[in-house]
One Martini backbone bead per residue (centre of mass of N, CA, C, O) as a GRO file, in nm:
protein
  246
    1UNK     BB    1  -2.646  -2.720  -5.647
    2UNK     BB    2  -2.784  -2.536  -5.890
    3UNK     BB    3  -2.615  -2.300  -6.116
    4UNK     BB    4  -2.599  -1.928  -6.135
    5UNK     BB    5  -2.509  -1.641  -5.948
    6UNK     BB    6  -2.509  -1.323  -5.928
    7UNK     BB    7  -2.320  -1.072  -5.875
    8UNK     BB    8  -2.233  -0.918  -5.524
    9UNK     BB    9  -2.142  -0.687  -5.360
   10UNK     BB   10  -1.977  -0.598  -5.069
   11UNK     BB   11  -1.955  -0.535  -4.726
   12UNK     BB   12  -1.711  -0.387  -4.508
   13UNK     BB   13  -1.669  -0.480  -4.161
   14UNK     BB   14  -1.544  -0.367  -3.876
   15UNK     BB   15  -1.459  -0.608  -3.581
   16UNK     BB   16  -1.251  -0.464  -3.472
   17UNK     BB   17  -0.907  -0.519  -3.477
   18UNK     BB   18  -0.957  -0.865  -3.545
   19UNK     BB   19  -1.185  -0.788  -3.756
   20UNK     BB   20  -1.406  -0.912  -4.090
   21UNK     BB   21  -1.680  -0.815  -4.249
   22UNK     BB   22  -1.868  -0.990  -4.529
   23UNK     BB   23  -2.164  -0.835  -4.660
   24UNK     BB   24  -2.478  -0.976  -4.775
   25UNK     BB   25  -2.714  -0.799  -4.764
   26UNK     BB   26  -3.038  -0.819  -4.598
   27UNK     BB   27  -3.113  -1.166  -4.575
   28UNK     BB   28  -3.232  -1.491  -4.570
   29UNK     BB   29  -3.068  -1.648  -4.819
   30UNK     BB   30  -2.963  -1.933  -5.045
   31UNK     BB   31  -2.799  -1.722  -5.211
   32UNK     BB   32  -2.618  -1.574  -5.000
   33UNK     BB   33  -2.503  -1.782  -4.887
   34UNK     BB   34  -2.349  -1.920  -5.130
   35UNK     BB   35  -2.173  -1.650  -5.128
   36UNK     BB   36  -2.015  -1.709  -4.891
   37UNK     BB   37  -1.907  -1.951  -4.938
   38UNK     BB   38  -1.753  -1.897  -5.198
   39UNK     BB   39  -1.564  -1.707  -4.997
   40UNK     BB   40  -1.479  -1.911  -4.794
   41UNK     BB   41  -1.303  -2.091  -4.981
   42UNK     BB   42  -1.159  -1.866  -5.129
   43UNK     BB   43  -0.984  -1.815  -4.859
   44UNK     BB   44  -0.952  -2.089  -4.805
   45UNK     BB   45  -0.720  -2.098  -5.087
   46UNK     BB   46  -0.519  -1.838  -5.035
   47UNK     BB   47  -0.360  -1.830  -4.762
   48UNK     BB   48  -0.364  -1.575  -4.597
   49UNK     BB   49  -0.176  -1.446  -4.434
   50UNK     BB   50  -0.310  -1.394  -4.071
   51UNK     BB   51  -0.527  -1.580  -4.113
   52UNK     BB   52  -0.721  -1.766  -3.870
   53UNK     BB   53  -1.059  -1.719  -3.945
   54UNK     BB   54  -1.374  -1.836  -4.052
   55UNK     BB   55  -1.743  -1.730  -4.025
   56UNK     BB   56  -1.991  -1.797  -4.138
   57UNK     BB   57  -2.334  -1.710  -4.188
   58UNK     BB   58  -2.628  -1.611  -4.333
   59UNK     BB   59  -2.501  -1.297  -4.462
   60UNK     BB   60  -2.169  -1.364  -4.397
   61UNK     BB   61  -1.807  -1.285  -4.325
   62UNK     BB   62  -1.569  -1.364  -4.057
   63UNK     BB   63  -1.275  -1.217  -4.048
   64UNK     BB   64  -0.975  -1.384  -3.841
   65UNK     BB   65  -0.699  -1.146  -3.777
   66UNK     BB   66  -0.383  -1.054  -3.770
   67UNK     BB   67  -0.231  -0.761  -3.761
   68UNK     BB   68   0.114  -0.832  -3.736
   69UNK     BB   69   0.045  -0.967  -4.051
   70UNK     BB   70  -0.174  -0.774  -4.107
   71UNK     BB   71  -0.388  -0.536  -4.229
   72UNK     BB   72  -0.675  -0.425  -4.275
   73UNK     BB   73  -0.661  -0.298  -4.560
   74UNK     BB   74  -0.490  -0.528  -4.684
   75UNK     BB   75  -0.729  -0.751  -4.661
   76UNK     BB   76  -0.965  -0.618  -4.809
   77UNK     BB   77  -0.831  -0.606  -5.061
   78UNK     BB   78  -0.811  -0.898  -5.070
   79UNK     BB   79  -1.108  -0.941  -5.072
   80UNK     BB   80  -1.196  -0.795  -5.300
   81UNK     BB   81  -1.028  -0.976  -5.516
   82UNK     BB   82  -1.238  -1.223  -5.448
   83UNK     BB   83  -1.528  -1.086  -5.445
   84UNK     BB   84  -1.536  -1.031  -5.696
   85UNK     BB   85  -1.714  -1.166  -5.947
   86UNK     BB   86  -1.870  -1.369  -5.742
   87UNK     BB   87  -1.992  -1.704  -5.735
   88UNK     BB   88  -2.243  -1.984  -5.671
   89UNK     BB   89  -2.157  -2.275  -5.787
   90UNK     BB   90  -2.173  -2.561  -5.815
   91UNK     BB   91  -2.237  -2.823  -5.565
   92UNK     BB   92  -2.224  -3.021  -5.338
   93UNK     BB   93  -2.436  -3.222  -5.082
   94UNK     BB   94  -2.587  -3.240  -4.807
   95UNK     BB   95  -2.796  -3.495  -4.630
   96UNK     BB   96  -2.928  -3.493  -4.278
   97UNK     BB   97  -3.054  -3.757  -4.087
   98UNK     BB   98  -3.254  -3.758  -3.793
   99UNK     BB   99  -3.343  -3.878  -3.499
  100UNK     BB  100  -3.671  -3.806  -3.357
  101UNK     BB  101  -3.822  -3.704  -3.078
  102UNK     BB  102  -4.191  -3.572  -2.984
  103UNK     BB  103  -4.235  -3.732  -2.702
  104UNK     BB  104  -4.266  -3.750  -2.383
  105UNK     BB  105  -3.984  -3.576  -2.275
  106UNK     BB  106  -3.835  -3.478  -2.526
  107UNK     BB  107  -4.093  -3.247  -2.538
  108UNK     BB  108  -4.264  -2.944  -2.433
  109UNK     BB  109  -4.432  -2.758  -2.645
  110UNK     BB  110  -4.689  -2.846  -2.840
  111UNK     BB  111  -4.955  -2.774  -2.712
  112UNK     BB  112  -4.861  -2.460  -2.718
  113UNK     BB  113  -4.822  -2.423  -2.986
  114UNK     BB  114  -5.082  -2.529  -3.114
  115UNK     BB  115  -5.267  -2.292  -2.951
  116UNK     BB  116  -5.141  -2.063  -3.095
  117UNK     BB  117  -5.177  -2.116  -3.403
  118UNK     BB  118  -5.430  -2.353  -3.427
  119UNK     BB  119  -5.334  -2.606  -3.414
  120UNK     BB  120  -5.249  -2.938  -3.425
  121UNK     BB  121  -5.027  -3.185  -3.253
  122UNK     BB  122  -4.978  -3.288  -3.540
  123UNK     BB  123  -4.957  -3.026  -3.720
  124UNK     BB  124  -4.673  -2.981  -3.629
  125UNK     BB  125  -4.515  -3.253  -3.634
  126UNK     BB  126  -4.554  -3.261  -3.944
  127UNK     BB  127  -4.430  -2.993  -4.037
  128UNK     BB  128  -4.148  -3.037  -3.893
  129UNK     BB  129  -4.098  -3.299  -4.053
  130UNK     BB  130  -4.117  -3.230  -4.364
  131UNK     BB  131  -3.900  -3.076  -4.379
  132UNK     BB  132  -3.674  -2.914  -4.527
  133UNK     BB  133  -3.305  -2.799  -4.447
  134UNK     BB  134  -3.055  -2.518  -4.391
  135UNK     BB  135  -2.762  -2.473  -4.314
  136UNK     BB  136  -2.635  -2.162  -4.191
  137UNK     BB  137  -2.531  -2.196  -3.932
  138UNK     BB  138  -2.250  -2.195  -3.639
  139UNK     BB  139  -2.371  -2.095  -3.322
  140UNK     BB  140  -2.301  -1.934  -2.971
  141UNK     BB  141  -2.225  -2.244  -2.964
  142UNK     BB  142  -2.119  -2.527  -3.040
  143UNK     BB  143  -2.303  -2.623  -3.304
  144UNK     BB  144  -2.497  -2.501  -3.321
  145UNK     BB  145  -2.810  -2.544  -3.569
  146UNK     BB  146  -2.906  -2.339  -3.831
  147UNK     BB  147  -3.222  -2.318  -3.955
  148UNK     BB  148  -3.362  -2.300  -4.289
  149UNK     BB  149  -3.736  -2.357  -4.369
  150UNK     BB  150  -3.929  -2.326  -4.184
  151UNK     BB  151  -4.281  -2.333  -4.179
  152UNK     BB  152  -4.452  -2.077  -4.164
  153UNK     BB  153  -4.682  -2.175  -3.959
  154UNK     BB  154  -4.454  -2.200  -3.728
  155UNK     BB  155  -4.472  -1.877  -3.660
  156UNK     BB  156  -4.304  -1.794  -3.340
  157UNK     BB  157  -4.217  -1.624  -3.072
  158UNK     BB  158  -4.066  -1.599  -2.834
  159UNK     BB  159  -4.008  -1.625  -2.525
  160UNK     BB  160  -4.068  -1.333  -2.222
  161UNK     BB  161  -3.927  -1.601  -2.061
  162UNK     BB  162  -3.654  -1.754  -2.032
  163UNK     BB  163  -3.515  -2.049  -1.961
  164UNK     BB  164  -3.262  -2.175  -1.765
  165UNK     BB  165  -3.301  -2.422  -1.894
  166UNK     BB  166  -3.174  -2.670  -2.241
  167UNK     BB  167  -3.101  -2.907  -2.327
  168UNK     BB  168  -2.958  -3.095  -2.549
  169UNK     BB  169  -3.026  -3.182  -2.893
  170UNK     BB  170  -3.275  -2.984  -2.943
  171UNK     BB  171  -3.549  -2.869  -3.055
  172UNK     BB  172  -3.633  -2.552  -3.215
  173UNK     BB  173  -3.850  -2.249  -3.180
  174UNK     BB  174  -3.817  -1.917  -3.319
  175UNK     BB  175  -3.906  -1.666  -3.550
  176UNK     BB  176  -3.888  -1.878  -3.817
  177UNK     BB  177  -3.684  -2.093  -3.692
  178UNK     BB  178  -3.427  -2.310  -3.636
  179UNK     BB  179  -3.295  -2.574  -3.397
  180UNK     BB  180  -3.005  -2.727  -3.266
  181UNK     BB  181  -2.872  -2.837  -2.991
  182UNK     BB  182  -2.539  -2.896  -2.756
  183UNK     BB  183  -2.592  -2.763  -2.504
  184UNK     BB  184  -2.652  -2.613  -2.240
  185UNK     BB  185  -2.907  -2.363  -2.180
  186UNK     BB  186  -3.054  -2.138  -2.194
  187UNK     BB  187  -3.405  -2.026  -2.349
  188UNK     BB  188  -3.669  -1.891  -2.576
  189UNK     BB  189  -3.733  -2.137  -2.706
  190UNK     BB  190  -3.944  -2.450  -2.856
  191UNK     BB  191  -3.973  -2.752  -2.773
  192UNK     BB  192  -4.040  -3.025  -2.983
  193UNK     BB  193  -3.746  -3.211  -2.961
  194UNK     BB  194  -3.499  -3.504  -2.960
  195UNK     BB  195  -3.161  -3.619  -3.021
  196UNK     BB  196  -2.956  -3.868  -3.007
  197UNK     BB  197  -2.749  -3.672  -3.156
  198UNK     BB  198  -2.419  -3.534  -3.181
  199UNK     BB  199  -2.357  -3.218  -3.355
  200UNK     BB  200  -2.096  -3.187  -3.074
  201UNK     BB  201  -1.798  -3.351  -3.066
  202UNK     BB  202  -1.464  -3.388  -2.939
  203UNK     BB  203  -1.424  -3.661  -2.956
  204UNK     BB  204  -1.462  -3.604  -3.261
  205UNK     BB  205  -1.372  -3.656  -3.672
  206UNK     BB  206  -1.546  -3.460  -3.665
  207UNK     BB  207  -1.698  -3.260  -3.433
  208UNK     BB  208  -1.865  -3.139  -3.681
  209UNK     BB  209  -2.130  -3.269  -3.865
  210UNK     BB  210  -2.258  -2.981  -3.979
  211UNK     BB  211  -2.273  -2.770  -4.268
  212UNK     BB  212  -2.277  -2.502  -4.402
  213UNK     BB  213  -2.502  -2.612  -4.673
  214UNK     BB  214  -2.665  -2.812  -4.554
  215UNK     BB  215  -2.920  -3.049  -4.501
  216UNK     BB  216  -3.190  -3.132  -4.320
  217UNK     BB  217  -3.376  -3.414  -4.152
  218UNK     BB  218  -3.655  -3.547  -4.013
  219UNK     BB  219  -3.699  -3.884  -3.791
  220UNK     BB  220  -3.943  -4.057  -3.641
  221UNK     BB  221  -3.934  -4.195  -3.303
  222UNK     BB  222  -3.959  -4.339  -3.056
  223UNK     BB  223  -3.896  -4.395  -2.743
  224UNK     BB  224  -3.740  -4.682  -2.716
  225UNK     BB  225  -3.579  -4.635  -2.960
  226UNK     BB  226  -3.415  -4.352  -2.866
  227UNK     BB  227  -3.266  -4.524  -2.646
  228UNK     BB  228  -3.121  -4.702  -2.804
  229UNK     BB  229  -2.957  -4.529  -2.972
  230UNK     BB  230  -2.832  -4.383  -2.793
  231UNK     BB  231  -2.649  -4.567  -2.716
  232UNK     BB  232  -2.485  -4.567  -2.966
  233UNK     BB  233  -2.386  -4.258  -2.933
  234UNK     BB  234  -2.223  -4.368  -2.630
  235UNK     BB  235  -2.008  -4.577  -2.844
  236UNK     BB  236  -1.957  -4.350  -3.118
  237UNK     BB  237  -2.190  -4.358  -3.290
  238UNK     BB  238  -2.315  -4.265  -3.595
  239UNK     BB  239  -2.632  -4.224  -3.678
  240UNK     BB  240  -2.697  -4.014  -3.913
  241UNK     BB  241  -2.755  -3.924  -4.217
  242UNK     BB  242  -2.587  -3.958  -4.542
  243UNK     BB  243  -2.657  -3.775  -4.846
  244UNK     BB  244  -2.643  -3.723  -5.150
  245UNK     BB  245  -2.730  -3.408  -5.348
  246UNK     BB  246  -2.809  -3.300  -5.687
   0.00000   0.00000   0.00000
């Protein structure tokens, strides 16, 4: 990220009795991530006794604190003069190349994404592969991978009955957005391909291979590489590809 960005006064919302919401806008954008980031930096830098956990959001900061050694109101105060004409300046970023695989049995939907959309499924494929994104946040499930970026073109509803299975590792679109998974669960977004790459495993070192403000990019392999590539990361390699980017 280059130049650096006006201050937005935040608001503050209790979370239960446990958590402290600071909430930056009311969009999707990446201004307002980076002053959450910004602000998130600025919380585990200042060690404030009590503070247990913070996680960034599209659009906010939820600090989770212990209230026996800090009371809310003493935080809000806390945080209040942390994020007081706070901005957000220039930082290194990194960016990751993924290998995904398109064809199937990898991906699930792209036939039907191209008929709702009126396009054809190479020109789904290229518009999918073509993007750079934005990791905005790690939410719902450990590493779920929440991507802004999505070309507009592909702008398509949930479906109006999710499957019971999503495999992990899938890559998906719904709502204007993208996602990478992590485990198995229902979903109701489409499933376009699939990495064989781990975006979180409790046996590696970090956990969590990609972080908000990370750009992430795919890159498309045949069916026999992705099953090749699987073996190297069943024996512990990153096979995902990061490099800075000024």
């Amino acid at each position: 990220m280059s130049g650096m960005s006006q201050p937005i006064e935040p608001r503050y919302l209790p979370a239960g009795e446990c958590a402290v919401v600071v909430e930056y806008g009311t969009t999707v954008d990446p201004h307002l991530s980076e002053l959450v980031l910004a602000l998130d930096a600025a919380v585990l830098a200042a060690a404030i006794a009590g503070v247990v956990e913070t996680v960034p959001t599209y659009r906010s900061l939820m600090v989770h604190f212990d209230p026996l050694v800090i009371a809310p109101e003493a935080l809000v105060a806390r945080l209040g003069s942390l994020a007081s004409g706070l901005v957000a300046t220039s930082r290194d970023l990194r960016r990751w190349t993924l290998p995904v695989c398109y064809a199937e049995p990898y991906s699930l939907d792209i036939p039907f994404v191209a008929k709702a959309l009126s396009l054809t499924e190479e020109r789904v494929v290229a518009l999918h592969q073509g993007a750079t994104y934005r990791v905005y946040m790690l939410g719902f499930a450990p590493g779920f991978t929440y991507l802004g970026g999505l070309p507009p073109e592909l702008t398509i509803s949930r479906m109006t009955s999710p499957r019971a299975r999503v495999e992990e590792n899938k890559l998906m679109i719904a709502g204007g957005q993208a996602i990478v998974t992590t485990v198995a669960m229902p979903a109701a977004w489409y499933v376009l391909a699939e990495t064989p790459e781990r975006l979180f495993s409790p046996r590696r070192d970090p956990a969590f291979l990609a972080a908000p403000g990370d750009e992430m990019r795919f890159e498309a392999v045949a069916p026999h590489e992705f099953e090749a590539i699987r073996e190297r990361v069943a024996r512990g390699e990153t096979v995902a590809r990061c490099e800075s980017v000024s």
